[in-house]
N, C-alpha and C positions, 0 to 999 in steps of 0.2 A: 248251329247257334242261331237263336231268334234275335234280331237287332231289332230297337223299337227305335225306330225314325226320329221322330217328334214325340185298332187293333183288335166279329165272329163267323168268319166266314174259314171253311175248314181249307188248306194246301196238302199238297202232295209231297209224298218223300224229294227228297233231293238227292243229286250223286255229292258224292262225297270227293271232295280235292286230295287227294293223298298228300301226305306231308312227310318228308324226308330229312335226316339229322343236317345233310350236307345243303339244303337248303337254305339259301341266304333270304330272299325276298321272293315273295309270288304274289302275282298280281289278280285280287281276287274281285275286280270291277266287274267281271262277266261270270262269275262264280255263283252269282246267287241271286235269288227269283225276289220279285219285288212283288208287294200285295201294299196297292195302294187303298186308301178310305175304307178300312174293314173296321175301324171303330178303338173300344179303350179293351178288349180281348180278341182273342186271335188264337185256333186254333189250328195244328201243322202237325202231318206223319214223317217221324224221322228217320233220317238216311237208317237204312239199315243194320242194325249192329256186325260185330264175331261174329255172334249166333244165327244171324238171318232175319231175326226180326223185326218188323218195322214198329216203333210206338208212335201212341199222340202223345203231345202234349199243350196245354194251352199255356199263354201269355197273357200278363196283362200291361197294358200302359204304364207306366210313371207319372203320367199327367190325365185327368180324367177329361183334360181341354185337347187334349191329342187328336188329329184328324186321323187316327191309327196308320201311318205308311208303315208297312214294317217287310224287312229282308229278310230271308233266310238263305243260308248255306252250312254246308257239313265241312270238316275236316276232320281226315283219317289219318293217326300215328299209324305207319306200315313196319315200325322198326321195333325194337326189345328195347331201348329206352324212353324214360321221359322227356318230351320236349317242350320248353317255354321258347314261348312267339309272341309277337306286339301285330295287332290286327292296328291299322292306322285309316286315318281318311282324314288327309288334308281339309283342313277352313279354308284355302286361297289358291281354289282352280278354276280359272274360268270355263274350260272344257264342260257342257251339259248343264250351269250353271245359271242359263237366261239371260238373253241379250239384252231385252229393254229391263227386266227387274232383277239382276243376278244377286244371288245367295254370298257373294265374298266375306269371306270372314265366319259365317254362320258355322254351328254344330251341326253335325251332318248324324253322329250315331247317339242316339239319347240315354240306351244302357244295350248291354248282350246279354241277353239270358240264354246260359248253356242246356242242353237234354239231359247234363248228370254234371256232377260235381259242382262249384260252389258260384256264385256270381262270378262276375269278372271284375278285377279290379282298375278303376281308370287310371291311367295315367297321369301328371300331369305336362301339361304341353298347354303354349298360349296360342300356338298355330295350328292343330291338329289333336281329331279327339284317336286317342291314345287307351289301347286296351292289353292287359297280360293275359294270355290263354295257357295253361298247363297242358299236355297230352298226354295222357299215359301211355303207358305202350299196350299197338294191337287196338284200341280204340276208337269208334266214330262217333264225334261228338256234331249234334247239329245246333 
């Protein structure tokens, strides 16, 4: 999944986090490669599918004022059913945040655009931006 920060310089596949049904929370702050000031598009080869194959695809901003930061990482259903999950990222952690100018309170994910299936819908939360992921089964979604 591509997350637009606030986006055209091409990235690289990513490994994909495996996702398991017995799964409660997993912590995906080191999970996925950060491509800071690439502009309002942004293009990325994704993790691998089943099949082996790697695609592109491109993104574009939400805001055409976007200094484009934008994250990617994959998750993998490993299992024969469907799973929904809530990708979250706390507004109020000082950790990485900025000593003299810190971000408290701020949105951290602007939207996630998945490789296949449909936007992600936000959540709402007035502390944390809040996302639903579907997985199908057998699938890597980046």
């Amino acid at each position: 999944m591509v997350v637009a920060l606030c986006a055209a310089s091409p990235a690289f596949a990513v490994e994909p986090i495996k996702i398991a049904r017995d799964d409660v929370a997993l912590d995906l702050s080191r999970a996925f490669d950060l491509y800071p000031n690439q502009g309002e598009n942004f293009q990325v080869s994704t993790a691998p599918g089943p099949d082996g194959i790697v695609r592109r695809i491109e993104v574009e901003a939400k805001d055409s004022r976007s200094s484009g930061d934008w994250a990617v990482f994959a998750l993998a259903n490993t299992t024969d059913q469907q799973l929904d999950r809530l990708i979250v990222a706390p507004h109020f952690r000082l950790v990485n945040s900025g000593i003299f100018w810190p971000d408290l309170g701020a949105t951290r994910i602007a939207a996630i655009t998945p490789s296949e299936g449909f936007a992600l819908d936000r959540q709402t939360s007035p502390d944390a931006d809040v996302f639903r992921v579907t997985l199908n089964p057998g699938t890597v979604v980046t």
